[in-house]
C-alpha positions as CSV (number, residue, x, y, z in Angstrom):
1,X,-49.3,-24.0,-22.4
2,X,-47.2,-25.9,-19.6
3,X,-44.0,-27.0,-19.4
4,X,-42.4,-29.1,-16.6
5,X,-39.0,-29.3,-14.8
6,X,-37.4,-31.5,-12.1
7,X,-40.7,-31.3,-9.9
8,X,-42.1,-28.6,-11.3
9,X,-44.6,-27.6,-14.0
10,X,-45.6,-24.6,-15.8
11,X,-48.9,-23.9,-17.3
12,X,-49.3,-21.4,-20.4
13,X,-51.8,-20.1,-22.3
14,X,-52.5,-17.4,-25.5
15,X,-52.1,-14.0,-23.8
16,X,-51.5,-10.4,-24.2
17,X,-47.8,-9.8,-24.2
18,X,-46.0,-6.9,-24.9
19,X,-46.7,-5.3,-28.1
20,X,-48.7,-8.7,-28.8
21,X,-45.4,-11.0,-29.6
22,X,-43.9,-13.8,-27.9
23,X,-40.5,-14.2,-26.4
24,X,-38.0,-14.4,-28.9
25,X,-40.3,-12.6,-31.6
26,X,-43.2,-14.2,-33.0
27,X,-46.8,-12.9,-33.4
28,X,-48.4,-14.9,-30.8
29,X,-48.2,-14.0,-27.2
30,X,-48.0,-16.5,-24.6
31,X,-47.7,-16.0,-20.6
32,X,-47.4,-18.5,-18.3
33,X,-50.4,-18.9,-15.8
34,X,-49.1,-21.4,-13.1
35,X,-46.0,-23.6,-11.3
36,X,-46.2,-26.8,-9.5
37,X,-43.3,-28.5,-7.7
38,X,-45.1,-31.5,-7.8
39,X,-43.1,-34.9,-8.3
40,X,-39.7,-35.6,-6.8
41,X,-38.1,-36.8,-9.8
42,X,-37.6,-36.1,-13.3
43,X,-41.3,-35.9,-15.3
44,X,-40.9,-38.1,-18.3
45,X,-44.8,-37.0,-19.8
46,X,-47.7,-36.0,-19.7
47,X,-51.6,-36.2,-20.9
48,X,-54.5,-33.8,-20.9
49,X,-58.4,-33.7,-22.0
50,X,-60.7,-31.0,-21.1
51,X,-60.0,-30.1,-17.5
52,X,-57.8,-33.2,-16.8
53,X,-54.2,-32.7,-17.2
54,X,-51.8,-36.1,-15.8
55,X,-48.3,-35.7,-15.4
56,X,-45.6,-39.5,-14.7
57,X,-42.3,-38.6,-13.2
58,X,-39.5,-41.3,-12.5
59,X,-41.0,-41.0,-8.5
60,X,-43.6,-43.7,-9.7
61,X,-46.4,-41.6,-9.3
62,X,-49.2,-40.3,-11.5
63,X,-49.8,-36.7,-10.9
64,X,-53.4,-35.2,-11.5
65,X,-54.1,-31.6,-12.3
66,X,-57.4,-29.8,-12.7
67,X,-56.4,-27.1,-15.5
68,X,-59.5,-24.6,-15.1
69,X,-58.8,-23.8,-11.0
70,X,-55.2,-24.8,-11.7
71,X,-54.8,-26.9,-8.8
72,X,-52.6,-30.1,-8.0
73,X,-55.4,-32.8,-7.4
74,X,-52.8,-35.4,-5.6
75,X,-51.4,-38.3,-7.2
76,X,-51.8,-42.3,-8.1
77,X,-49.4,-44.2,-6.4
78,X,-49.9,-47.8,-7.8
79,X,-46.6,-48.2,-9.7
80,X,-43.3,-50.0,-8.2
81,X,-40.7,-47.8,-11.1
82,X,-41.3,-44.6,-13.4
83,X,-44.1,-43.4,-15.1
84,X,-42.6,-43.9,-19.1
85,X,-46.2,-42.6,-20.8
86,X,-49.9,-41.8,-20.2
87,X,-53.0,-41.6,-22.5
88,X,-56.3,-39.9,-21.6
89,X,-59.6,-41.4,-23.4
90,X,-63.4,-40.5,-23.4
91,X,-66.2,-38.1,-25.2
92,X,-64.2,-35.5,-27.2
93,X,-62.5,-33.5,-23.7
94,X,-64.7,-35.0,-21.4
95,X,-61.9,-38.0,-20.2
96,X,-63.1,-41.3,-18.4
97,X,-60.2,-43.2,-18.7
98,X,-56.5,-42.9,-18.0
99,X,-54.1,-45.6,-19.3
100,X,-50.7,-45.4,-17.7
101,X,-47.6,-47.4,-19.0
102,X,-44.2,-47.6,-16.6
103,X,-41.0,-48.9,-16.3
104,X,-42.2,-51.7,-14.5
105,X,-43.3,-53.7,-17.4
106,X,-47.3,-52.6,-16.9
107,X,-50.2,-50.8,-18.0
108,X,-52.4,-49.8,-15.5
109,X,-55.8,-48.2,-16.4
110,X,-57.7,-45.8,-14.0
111,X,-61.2,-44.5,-13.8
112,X,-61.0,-40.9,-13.9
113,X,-64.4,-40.0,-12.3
114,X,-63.5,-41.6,-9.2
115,X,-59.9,-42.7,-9.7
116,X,-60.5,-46.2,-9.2
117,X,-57.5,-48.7,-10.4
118,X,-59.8,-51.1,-12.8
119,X,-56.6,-53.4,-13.7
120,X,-52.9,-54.4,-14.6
121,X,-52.4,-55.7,-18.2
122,X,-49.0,-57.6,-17.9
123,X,-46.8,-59.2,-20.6
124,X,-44.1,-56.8,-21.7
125,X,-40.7,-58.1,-20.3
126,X,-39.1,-54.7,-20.5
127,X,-40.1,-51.3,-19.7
128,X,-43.3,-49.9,-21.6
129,X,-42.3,-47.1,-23.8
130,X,-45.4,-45.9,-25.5
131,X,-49.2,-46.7,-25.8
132,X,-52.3,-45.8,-27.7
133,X,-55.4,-45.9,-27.0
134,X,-58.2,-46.5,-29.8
135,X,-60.8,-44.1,-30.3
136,X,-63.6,-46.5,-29.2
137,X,-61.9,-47.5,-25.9
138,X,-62.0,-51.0,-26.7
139,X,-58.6,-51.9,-27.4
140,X,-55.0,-50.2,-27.0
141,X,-52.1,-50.6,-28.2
142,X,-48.3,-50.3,-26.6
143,X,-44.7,-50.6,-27.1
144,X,-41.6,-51.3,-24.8
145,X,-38.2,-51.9,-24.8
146,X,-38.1,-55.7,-25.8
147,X,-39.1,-54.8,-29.5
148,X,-42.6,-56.1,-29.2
149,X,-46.0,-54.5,-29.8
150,X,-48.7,-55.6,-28.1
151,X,-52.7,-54.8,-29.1
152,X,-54.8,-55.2,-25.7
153,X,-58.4,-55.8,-25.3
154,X,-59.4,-53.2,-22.3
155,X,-62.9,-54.7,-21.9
156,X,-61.2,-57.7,-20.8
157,X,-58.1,-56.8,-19.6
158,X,-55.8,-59.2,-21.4
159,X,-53.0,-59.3,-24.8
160,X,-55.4,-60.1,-27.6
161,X,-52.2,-59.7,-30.6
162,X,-48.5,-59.4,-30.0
163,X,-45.7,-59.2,-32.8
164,X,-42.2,-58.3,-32.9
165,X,-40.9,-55.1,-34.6
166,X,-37.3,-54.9,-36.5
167,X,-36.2,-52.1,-33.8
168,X,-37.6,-51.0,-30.2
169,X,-40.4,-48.7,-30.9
170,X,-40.3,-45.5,-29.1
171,X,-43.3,-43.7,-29.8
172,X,-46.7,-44.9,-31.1
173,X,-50.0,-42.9,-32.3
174,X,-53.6,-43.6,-33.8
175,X,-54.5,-41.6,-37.0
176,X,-57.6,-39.6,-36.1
177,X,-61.3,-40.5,-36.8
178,X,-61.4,-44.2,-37.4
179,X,-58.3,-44.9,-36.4
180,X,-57.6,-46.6,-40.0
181,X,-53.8,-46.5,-39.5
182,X,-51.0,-45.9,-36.4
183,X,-47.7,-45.0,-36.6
184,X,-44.8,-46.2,-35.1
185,X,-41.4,-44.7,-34.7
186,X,-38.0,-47.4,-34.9
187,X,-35.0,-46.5,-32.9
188,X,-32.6,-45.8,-35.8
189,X,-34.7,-43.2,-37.9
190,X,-37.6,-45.0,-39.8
191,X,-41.3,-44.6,-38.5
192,X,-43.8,-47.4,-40.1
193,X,-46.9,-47.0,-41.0
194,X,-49.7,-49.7,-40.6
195,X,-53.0,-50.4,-41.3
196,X,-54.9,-51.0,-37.9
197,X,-57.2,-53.9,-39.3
198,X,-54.0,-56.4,-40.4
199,X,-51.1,-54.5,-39.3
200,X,-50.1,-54.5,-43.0
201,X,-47.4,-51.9,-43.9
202,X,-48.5,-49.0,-45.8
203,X,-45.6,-46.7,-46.0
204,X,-42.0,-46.2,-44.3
205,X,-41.0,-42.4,-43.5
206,X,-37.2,-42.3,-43.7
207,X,-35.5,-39.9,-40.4
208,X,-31.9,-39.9,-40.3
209,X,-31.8,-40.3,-36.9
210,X,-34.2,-41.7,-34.0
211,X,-37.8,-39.6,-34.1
212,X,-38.6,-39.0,-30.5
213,X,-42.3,-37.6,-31.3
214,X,-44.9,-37.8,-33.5
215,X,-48.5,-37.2,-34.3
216,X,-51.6,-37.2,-37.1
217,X,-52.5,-33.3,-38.3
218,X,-55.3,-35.3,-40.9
219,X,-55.7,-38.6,-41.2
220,X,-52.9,-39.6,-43.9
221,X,-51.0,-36.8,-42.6
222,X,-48.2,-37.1,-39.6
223,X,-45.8,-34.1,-38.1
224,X,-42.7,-35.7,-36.9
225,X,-39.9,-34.6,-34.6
226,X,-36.7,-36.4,-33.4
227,X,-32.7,-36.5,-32.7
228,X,-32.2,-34.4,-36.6
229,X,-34.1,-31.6,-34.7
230,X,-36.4,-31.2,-38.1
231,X,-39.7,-30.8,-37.6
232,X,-41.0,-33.1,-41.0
233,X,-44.4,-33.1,-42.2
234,X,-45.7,-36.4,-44.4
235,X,-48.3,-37.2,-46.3
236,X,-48.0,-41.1,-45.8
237,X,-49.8,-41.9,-49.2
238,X,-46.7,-40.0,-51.2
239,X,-44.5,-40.7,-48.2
240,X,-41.0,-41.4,-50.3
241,X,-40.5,-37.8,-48.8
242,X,-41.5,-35.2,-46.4
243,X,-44.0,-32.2,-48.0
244,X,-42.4,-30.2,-45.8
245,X,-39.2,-29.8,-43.6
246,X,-38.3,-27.3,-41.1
247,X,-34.4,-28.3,-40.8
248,X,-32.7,-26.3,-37.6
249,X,-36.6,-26.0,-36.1
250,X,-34.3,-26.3,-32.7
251,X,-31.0,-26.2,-31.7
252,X,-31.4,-29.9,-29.4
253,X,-33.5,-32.5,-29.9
254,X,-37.1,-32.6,-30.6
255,X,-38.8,-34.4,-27.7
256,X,-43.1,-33.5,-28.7
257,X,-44.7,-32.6,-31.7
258,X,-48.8,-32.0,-31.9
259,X,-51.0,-29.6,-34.7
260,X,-53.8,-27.7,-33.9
261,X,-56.1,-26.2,-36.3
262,X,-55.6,-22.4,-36.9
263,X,-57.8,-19.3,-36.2
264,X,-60.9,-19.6,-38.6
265,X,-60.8,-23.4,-39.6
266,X,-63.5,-24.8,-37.8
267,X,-61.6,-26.0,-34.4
268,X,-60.3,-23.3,-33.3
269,X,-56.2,-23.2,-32.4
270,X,-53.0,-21.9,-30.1
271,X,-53.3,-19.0,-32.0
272,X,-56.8,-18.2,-32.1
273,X,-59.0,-20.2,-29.3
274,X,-57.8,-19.1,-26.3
275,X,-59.7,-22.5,-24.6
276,X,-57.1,-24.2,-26.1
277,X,-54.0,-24.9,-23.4
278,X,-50.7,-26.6,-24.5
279,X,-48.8,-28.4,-21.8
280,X,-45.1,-29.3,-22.2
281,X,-43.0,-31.3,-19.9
282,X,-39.7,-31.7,-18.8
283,X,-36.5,-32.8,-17.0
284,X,-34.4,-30.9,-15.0
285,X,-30.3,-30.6,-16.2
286,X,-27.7,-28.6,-14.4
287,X,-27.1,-24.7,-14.7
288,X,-26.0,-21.9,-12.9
289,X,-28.7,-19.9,-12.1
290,X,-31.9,-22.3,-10.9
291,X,-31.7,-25.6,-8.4
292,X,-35.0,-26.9,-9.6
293,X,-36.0,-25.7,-13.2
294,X,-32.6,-26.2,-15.0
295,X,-31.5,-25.9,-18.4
296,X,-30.2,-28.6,-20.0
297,X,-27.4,-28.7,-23.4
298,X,-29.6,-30.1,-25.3
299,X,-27.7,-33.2,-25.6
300,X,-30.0,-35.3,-23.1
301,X,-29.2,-38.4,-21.1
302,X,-29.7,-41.4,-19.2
303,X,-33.2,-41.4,-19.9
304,X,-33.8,-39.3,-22.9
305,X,-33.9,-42.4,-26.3
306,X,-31.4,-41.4,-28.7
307,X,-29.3,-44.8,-29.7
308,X,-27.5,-44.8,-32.5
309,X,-28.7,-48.7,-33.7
310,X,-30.2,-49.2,-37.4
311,X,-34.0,-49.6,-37.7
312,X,-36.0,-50.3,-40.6
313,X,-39.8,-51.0,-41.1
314,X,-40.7,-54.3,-41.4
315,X,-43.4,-56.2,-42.8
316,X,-45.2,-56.9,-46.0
317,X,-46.2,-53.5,-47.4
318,X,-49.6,-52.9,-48.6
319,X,-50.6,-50.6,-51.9
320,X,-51.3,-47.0,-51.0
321,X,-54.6,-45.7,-51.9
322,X,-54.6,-42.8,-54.3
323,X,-52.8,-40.2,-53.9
324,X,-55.3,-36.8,-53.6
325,X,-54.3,-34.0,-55.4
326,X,-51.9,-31.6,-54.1
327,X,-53.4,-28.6,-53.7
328,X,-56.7,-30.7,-52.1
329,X,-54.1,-32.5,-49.5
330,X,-52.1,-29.5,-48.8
331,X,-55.0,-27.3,-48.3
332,X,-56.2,-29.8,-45.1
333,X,-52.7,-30.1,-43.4
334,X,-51.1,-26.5,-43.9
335,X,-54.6,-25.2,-41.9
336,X,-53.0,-26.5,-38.8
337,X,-50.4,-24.9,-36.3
338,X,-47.9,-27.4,-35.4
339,X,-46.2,-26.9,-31.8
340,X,-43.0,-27.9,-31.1
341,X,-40.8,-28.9,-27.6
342,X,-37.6,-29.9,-27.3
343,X,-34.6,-30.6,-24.9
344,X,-32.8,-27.0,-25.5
345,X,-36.2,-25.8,-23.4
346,X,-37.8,-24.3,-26.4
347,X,-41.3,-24.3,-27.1
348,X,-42.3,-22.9,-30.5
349,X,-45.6,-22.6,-32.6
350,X,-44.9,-23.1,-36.4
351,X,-47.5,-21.4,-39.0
352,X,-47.8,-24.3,-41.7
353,X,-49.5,-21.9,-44.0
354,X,-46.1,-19.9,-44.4
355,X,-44.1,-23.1,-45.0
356,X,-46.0,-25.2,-47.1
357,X,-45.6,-23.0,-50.4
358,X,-41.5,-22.9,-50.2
359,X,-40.3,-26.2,-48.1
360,X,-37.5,-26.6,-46.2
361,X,-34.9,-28.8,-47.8
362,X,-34.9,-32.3,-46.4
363,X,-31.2,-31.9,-44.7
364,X,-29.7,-32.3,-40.9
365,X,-30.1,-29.5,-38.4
366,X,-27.4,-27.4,-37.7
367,X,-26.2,-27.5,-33.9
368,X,-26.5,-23.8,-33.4
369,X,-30.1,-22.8,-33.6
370,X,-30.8,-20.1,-36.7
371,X,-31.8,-17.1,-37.0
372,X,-36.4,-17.2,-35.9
373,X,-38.0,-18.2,-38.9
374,X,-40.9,-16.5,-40.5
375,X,-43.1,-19.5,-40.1
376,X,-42.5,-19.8,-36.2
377,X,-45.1,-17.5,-34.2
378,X,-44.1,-17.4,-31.2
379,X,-41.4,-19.2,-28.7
380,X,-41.4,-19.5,-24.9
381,X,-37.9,-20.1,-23.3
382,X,-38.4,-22.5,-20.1
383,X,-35.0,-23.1,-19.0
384,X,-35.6,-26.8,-18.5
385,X,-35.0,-29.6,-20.6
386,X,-38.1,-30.5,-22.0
387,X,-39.8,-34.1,-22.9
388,X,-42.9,-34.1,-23.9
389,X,-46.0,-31.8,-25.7
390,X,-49.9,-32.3,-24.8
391,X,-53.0,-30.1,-25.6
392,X,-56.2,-29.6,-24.2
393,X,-59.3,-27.5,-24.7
394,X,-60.6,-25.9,-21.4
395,X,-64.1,-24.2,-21.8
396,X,-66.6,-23.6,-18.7
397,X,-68.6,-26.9,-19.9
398,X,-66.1,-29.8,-18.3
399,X,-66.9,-31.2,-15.0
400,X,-64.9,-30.2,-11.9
401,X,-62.0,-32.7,-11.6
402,X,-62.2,-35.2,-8.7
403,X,-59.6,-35.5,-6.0
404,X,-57.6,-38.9,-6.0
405,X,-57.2,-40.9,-2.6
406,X,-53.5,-41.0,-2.6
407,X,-52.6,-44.4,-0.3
408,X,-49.6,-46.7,0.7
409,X,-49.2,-49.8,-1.7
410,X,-49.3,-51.8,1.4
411,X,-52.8,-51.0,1.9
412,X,-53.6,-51.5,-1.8
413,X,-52.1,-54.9,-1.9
């Protein structure tokens, strides 16, 4: 697992602690394995496949890291403002791709063998806030600040759809598999749900407040996180309300959300593969006791999304397909360990099998952080005000990571 500060990141993985718990209580250990001091701003997120691990700071760079000799590779300086969000695509952990969004108004994507820029896809007239790429690599789709979404054809480098939404987007995601649906999260508190092939709505989750994070455990099945600091699980086929909700999951905001199978389901998980690596990353706030990893309130600001304006999904809405039986649906999501980061610097692993038998009512978090619950396995205090979640699988298998060729935008023209 890694976490990031003000130019510095963290990487932690499952280990023996001390009478096998970690920090905070919990039954799995975790120990950090490595720092880097890397950017010179504020990270704002980060990506990782196989050996690969990317990190975009508001210094305008793209940071590379090779996870197995834990090394900082160099960076990508082809960006003029930050680095908003990043997306790693190829053969199951073997990456080939890199698609970077920033803050000035492009999406630049990168070959990751050699680190080659392949193109610019301009069009947004505000700053890019979130992509996705499909799991063919054919097309991607993105969201920024001027309320539009765009769907872009990477073979060709060019907008092939673009749409407004009722409210800027903040976070987007494919479903897994086929990519049959994506999710998008309103500023406001709704995230719609739409059906890839006509961008019909299928289903609006209700958040009371912005969600920040979200992503697919199955593919009907979507963990979000956000401003309410719930963690809210949703089975988008019966989606007039969460099947489960961990109200209080932290005491600040919830800035990344991701499941993982558990030990014994087939995939292995954070708290029984110990290939598996979860990286975290965040900005830096003030305290009194470290200049560069610093722990924020909780509260966020400048940069971190939390608006109080009204969102709603829009759209025509689209029949839901039958709805499985409940012990068949529950019996594919509640397999999965759901990790959780968020702006009070906590990073906990949540044990869905303890939760999804007695659920959490469906209520606002409390701003004091309760008591550790039963369901959470383990917690890593960081000290830094954390942004954003990714995982990766390292196993001996993956191809060494190649250096970038960092160079002046002068010379790249």
């Amino acid at each position: 697992m890694q976490w990031r500060g003000r130019g510095g990141g963290r990487k932690w993985g499952r280990g023996e602690g001390a009478g096998g718990r970690g920090e905070g209580g919990g039954e799995a250990a975790l120990r950090q394995q490595f720092c880097y001091g890397g950017h010179t701003g504020p990270i704002k997120c980060v990506a990782a496949a196989g050996r690969v691990a990317v990190s975009g700071g508001a210094d305008d760079s793209v940071r590379v890291y090779d996870l197995s000799t834990r090394t900082d590779m160099g960076a990508l300086l082809h960006h003029s403002a930050g680095i908003s969000c990043l997306a790693l695509h190829g053969s199951g952990n073997r990456p080939t791709h890199l698609v970077a969004g920033s803050e000035d108004h492009t999406i630049s994507l990168w070959e990751v063998a050699t680190w080659r820029h392949l193109s610019s896809l301009k069009g947004h007239k505000a700053p890019v806030n979130d992509l996705a790429v499909h799991p063919s690599g054919r097309v991607a789709l993105s969201v920024a600040r001027d309320s539009e979404l765009r769907l872009w054809n990477l073979l060709q480098a060019r907008c092939s759809f673009r749409t407004r939404t009722p409210a800027e987007p903040l976070a987007l995601t494919y479903s897994p598999g086929d990519a049959a649906i994506y999710a998008m999260a309103l500023r406001g508190g709704h995230v719609a749900v739409h059906c890839s092939a006509d961008a019909s709505l299928i289903a609006t989750l209700p958040h009371d407040g912005s969600c920040l994070a979200l992503s697919f455990l199955t593919p009907h099945v979507v963990v979000t996180g956000g401003e309410e600091r719930a963690i809210r699980v949703w089975d988008v086929r019966q989606a007039h309300k969460p099947a489960v909700s961990v109200a209080g999951a932290h005491s600040a905001r919830i800035r990344g959300v991701l499941g993982v199978l558990a030990a014994g389901q087939g995939g292995g998980g954070a708290d029984g593969d110990e290939g598996n690596e979860l990286a975290a990353a965040g900005r830096a706030g003030l305290t009194a006791g470290s200049a560069g990893e610093a722990g924020g309130d909780g509260e966020g600001d400048g940069g971190d999304e939390g608006g109080e304006e009204e969102g709603a999904g829009g759209g025509r809405r689209k029949k839901r397909g039958g709805a499985s039986s409940g012990g068949e649906a529950a019996a594919q999501w509640s397999e999965h360990v759901v990790v959780s980061a968020a702006s009070d610097g906590c990073i906990r692993l949540w044990d869905l099998r303890r939760l999804s038998s007695s659920p959490h009512p469906h209520a606002t978090a409390p701003k004091a952080p309760p008591a550790l619950p039963a369901a959470c396995l383990s917690q890593v205090l960081t000290n830094a005000r954390l942004t954003c979640l990714a995982l990766s699988d390292l196993s001996p298998r993956h191809h060494a990571v190649t250096r970038p060729v960092a160079r002046d935008r002068a010379e790249r023209g």
